[in-house]
C-alpha positions in Angstrom: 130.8 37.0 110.8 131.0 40.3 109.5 131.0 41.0 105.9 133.2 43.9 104.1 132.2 45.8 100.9 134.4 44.7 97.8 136.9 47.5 96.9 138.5 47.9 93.9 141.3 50.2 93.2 142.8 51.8 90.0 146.0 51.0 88.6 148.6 52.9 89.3 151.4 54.5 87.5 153.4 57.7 87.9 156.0 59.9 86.0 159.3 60.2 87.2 158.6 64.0 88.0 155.4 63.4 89.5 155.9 64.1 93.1 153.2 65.6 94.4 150.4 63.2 93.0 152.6 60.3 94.4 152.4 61.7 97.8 149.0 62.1 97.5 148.4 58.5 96.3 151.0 57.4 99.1 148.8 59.1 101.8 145.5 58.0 100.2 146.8 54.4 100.7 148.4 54.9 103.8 145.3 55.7 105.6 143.2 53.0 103.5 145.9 50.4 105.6 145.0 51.7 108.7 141.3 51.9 108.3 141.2 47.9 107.4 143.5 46.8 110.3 140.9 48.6 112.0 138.9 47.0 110.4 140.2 43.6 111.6 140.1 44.6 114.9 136.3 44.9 114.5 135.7 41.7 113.2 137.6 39.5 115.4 136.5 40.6 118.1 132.9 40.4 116.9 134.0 36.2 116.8 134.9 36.3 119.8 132.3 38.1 121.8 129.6 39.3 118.9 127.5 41.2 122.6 130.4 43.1 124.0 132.2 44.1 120.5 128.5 46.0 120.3 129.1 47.7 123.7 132.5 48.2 123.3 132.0 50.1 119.3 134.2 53.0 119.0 132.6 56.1 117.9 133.4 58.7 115.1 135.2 60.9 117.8 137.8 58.5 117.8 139.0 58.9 114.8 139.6 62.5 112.8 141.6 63.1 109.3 142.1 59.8 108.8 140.1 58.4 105.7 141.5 58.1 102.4 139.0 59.8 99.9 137.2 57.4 97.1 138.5 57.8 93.9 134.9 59.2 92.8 134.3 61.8 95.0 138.0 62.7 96.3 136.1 63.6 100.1 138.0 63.0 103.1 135.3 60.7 105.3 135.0 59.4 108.7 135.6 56.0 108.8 133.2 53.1 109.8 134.8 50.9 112.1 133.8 49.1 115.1 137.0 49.3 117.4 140.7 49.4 117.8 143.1 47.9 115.5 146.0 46.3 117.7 149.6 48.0 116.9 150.5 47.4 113.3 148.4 44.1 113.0 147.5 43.7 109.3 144.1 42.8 108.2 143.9 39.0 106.9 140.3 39.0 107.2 138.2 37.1 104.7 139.5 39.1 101.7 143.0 39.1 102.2 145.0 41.7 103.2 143.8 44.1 100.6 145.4 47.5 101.6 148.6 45.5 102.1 148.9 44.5 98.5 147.5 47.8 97.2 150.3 49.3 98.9 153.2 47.0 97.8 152.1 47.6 94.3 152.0 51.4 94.9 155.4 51.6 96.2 157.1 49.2 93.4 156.0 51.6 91.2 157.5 54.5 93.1 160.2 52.9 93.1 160.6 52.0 89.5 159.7 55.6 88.7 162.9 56.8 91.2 160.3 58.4 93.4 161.6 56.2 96.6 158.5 55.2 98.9 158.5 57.5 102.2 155.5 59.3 101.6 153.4 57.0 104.1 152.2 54.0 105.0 155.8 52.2 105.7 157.3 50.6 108.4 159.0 53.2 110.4 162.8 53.3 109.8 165.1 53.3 112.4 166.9 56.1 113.9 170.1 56.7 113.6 172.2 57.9 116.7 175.5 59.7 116.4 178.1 58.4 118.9 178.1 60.5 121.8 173.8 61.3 121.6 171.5 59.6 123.1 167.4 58.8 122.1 165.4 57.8 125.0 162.5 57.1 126.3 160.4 58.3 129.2 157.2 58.9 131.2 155.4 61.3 131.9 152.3 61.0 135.1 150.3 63.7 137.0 146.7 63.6 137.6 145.7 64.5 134.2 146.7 61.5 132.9 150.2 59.7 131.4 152.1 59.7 128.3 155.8 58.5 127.3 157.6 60.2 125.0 161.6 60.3 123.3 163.9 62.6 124.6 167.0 63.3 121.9 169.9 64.3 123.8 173.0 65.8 121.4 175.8 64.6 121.9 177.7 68.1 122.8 175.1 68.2 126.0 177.1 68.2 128.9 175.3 69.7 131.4 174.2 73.1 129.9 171.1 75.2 129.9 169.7 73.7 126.1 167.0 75.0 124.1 163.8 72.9 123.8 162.0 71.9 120.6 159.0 69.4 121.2 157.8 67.8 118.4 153.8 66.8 117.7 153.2 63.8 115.5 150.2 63.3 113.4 147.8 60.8 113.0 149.1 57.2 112.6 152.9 58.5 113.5 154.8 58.2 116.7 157.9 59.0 117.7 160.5 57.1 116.0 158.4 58.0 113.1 158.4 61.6 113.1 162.4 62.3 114.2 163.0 60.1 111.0 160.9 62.0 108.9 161.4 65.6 109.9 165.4 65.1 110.4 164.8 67.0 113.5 167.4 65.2 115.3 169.7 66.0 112.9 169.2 69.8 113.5 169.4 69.4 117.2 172.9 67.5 116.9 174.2 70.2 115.1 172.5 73.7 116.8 173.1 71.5 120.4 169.0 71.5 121.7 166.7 69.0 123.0 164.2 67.4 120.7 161.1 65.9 122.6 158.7 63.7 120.6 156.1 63.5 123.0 153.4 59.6 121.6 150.0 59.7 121.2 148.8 56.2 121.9 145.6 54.1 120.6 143.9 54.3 124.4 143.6 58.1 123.5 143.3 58.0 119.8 142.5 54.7 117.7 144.9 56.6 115.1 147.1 58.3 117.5 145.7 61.8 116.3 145.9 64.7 119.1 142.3 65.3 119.8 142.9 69.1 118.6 139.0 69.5 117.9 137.7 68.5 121.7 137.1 71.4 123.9 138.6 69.3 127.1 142.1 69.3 125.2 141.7 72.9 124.1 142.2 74.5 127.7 145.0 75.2 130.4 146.0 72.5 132.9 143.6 70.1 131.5 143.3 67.4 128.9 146.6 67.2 126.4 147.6 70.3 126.8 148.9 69.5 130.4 150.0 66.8 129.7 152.8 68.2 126.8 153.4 71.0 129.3 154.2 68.5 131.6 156.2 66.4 129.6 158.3 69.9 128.8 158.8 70.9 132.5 159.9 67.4 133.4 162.8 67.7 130.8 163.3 71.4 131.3 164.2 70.0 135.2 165.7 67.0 134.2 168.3 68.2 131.6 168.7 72.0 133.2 167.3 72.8 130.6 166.8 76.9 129.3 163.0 77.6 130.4 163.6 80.7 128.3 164.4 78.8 125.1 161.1 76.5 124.8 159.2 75.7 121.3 156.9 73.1 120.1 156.2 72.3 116.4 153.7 70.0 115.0 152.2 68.3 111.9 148.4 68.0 111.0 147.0 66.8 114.5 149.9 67.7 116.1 149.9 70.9 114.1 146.6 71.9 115.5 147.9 70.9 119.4 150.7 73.3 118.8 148.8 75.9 117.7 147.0 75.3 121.2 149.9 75.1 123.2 150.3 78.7 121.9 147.2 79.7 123.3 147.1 77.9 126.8 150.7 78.2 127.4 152.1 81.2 126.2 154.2 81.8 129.6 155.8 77.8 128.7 156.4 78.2 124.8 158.7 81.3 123.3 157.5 80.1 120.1 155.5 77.5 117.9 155.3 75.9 115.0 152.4 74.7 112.7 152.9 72.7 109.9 149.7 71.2 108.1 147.4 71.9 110.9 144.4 74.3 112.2 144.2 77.2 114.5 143.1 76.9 118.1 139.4 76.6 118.4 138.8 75.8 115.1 136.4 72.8 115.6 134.6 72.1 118.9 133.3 68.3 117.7 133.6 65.9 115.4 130.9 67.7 112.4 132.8 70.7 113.6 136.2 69.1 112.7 135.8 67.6 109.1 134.7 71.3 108.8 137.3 72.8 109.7 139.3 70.2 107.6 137.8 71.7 104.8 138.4 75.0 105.7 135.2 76.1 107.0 136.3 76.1 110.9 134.5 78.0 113.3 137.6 79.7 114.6 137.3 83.7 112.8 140.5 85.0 112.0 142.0 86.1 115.0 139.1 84.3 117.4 141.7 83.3 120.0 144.6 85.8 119.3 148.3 85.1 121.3 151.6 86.6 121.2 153.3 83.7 120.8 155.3 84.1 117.4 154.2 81.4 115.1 155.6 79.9 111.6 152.8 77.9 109.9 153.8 75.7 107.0 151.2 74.8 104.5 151.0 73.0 101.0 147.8 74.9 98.6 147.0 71.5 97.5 146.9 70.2 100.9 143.8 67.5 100.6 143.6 66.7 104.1 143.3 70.0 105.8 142.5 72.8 103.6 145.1 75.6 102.9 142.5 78.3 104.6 143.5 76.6 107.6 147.2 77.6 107.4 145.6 81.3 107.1 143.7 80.8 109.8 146.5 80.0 112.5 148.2 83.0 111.1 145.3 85.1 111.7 145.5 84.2 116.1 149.4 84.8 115.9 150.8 88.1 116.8 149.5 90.8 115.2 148.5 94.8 115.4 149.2 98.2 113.8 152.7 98.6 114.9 154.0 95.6 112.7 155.0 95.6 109.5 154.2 92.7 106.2 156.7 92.5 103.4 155.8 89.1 100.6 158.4 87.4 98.6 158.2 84.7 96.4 160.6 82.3 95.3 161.3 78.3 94.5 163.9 75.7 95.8 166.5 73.5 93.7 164.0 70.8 93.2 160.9 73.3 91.6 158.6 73.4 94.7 157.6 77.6 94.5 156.4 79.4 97.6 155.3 82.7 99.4 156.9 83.6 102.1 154.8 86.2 104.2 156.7 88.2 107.6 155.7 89.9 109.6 158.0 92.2 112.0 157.5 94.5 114.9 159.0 98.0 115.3 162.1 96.6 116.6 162.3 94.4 113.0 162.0 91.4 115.0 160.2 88.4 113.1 157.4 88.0 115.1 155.6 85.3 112.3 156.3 83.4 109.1 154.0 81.9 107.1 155.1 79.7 104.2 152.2 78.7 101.6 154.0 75.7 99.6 152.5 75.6 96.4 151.2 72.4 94.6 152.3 71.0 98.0 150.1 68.3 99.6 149.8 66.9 103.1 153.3 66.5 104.1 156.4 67.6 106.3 158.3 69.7 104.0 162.4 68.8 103.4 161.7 65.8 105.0 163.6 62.5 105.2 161.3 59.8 102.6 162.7 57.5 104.9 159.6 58.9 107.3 156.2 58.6 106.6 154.5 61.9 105.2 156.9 63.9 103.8 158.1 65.6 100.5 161.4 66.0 100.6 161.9 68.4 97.4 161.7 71.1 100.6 161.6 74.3 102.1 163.5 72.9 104.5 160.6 73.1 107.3 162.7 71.5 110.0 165.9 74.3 109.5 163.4 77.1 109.0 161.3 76.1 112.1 164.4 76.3 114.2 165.9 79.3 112.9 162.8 81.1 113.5 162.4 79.9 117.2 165.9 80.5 118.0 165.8 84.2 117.5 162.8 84.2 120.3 163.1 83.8 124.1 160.7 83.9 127.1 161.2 85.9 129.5 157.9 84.6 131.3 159.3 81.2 130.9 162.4 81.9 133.0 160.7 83.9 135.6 158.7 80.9 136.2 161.8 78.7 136.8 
């Protein structure tokens, strides 16, 4: 049987304005959960079959900006495991189920101090559907491979050419997760567009992360890539949908795959956005990766410029993936002597202060935005704490995100259809 290191934790407590070190403790503990069912996974299997749990081990590649950091050092880590955790299966192993109770702890006194308890690690909370709209679910197959994903259909749909938004989740999300958390729906009910939430699962990810930092899923009609542009043509044709009026936004993982989309399909997408993540090209492997996490990623500003306008969201005390990184996927967005920078700063009702950085072209079209959120952390800003990484004292990222891609259109993207 295998053994596991003792872990001991800190206590815990928090002051009723203290949102930001919440959400980082919520996150820290959010991953620590999925690293022990992970865990599990390992060891079970090890009891059942100690010969092919060796063959079968699962290596660091697997697994990317998932590890909580140690209270000593405060690193982000890869983890080491020894193979999949099954869907939301506790660990009950020999010690208990440690995270578990760590957790529960955690979040009674979040709750206590008014702070709620969406900042990670929950059970997903179900989505609400207005009467009339419809959330559903679907597959996507070609010979790259095959991937379902949520279609949210408003309910004022009734036949017309919609906008698309498609939605990346990060690591450990899915679906349900994200349209809770971002209140995306919400925004597509009232504008009238089609959200997409496009699922990672644990055969291509143990912890459902787009693999943003392999070079297979960094290039046209291959890897991931294909397969979101897929997922988008199929409901561009099955909605009659407007191929002119196509975005995709994403957190973390999915930050970074949107950010690529950008780059390998600038005739699908009229316009991105990146929210927590890392420009296109910024890691190549797995050392390359935690680098770039850190903010040491190989892509130089501007490495794998596009025209795609872009709006990157990104908290300066982001301890997952570094701040520079939000600079970096503004760098590879539109850019030139003919446009124009102007700066302004300002701060939302609940005290979160930001810079706000645009930049237009000569026809004073906002080609990017780039929001720096400061004392921010790891999280989709405005969101619903009902979702799992958010901070929902705003910028609204969701609103922002959509105003900015609705003032864009393809004209390569209608061509095409």
């Amino acid at each position: 049987m295998s053994r596991f290191p003792k872990m001991a934790f800190p206590k815990f407590s928090f002051p009723k304005d203290d949102t930001t070190r919440a959400a980082r403790v919520m996150e820290a503990m959010a991953r620590l959960k999925d690293r022990q069912a992970a865990a599990y996974a390992a060891w079970a299997e090890a009891r059942r079959n100690r010969a092919e749990a060796d063959a079968a081990t699962t290596t660091d590649a697997a697994v990317i900006d998932m590890v909580a950091p140690s209270a000593q050092d405060g690193a982000w880590t890869a983890p080491n495991t020894d193979g999949n955790a099954p869907d939301g299966h506790p660990f009950t192993g020999p010690q208990g189920d440690i995270a578990g109770n760590v957790m529960r702890t955690i979040q009674d006194s979040l709750a206590k101090a008014g702070l709620g308890a969406g900042l990670g690690g929950t059970p997903p909370a179900p989505v609400r559907i207005p009467e009339g709209a419809r959330f559903e679910e679907r597959t996507f197959a070609s010979a790259v491979g095959s991937r379902s994903y949520k279609v949210y259909v408003p309910s004022g749909y009734s036949g017309q050419a919609l906008p698309v938004v498609v939605m990346l989740h990060g690591c450990t999300q899915g679906p349900d997760d994200f349209a809770v958390g971002t209140r995306m729906n919400a925004v597509a009910e009232e504008q009238t567009f089609l959200a997409v939430y496009p699922g990672q699962p644990r055969s291509a990810n143990m912890q459902r992360c787009w693999n943003w930092y392999e070079p297979g899923d960094q290039q046209r009609e291959g890897g991931e890539p294909a397969l979101i542009a897929g997922i988008t043509r199929q409901v561009i044709e099955e909605f009659s949908a407007d191929p002119s009026r196509v975005y995709a936004a994403g957190l973390s993982a999915g930050g970074a795959a949107a950010a690529i989309l950008a780059a390998t399909y600038p005739d699908l997408f009229a316009a991105v956005g990146v929210h927590s993540g890392l420009a296109c090209g910024a890691a190549r492997d797995v050392p390359s990766a935690f680098a770039a996490m850190k903010g040491n990623g190989v892509a130089a500003a501007g490495g794998r410029r596009h025209a795609v306008p872009t709006i990157v969201f990104h908290g300066d005390d982001d301890r997952t993936v570094d701040s520079a990184n939000g600079d970096q996927v503004a760098a590879q967005g539109p850019s030139g002597p003919g446009l124009t920078q102007a700066v302004t700063q300002d701060r939302t009702p609940d005290g979160v202060a930001y810079t706000r950085t645009v930049r237009t072209d000569a026809s004073g079209r906002t080609v990017l935005e780039q929001w720096v959120l400061h004392g921010a952390g790891h999280a989709w800003s405005g969101g619903d704490p009902r979702g799992s990484f958010t901070d929902p004292r705003g910028p609204d990222a969701s609103r922002e995100m959509t105003r900015f891609f609705m003032a864009h259109t393809n004209a390569a993207g209608a061509a095409r259809h």
